[in-house]
N, C-alpha and C positions, 0 to 999 in steps of 0.2 A: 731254083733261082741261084745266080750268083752270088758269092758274099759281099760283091759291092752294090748290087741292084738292094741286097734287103738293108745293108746300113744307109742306103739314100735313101730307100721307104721308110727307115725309122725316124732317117732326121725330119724329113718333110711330114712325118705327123706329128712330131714333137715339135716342131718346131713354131705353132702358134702360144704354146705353153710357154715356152722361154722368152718370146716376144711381151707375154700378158704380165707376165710376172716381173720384168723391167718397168715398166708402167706404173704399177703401184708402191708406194712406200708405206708400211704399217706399222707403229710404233705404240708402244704405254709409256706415257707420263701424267705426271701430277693425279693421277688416280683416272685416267680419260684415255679411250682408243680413239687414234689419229689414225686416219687412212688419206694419207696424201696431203696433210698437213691440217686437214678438219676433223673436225671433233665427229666421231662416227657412234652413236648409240649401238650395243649388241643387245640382239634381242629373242630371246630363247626362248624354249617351253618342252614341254615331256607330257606325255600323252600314255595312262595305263590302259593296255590293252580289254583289262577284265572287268574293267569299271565302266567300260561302254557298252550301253545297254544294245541287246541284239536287234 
């Protein structure tokens, strides 16, 4: 391929990425994650491999 064919191929797959990430706005204050100006709970967990029984 060309080197202009593959930097149009790169931009047109990246390019829903940089779209996605304009959209949102994600911030911490007052002790709270905001995503988009709401209050967004995070919510995690960990899972030990060796502690599940077979």
């Amino acid at each position: 391929m060309h080197k202009k064919n593959i930097i149009w191929l790169l931009f047109v797959a990246f390019l829903p990425l940089f779209v996605m990430a304009q959209k949102n706005n994600f911030e911490i204050k007052d002790g709270a994650f905001y995503r988009n100006g709401k209050v967004t709970p995070i919510i995690s967990g960990e899972m030990h491999y060796p502690r599940i029984p077979h």
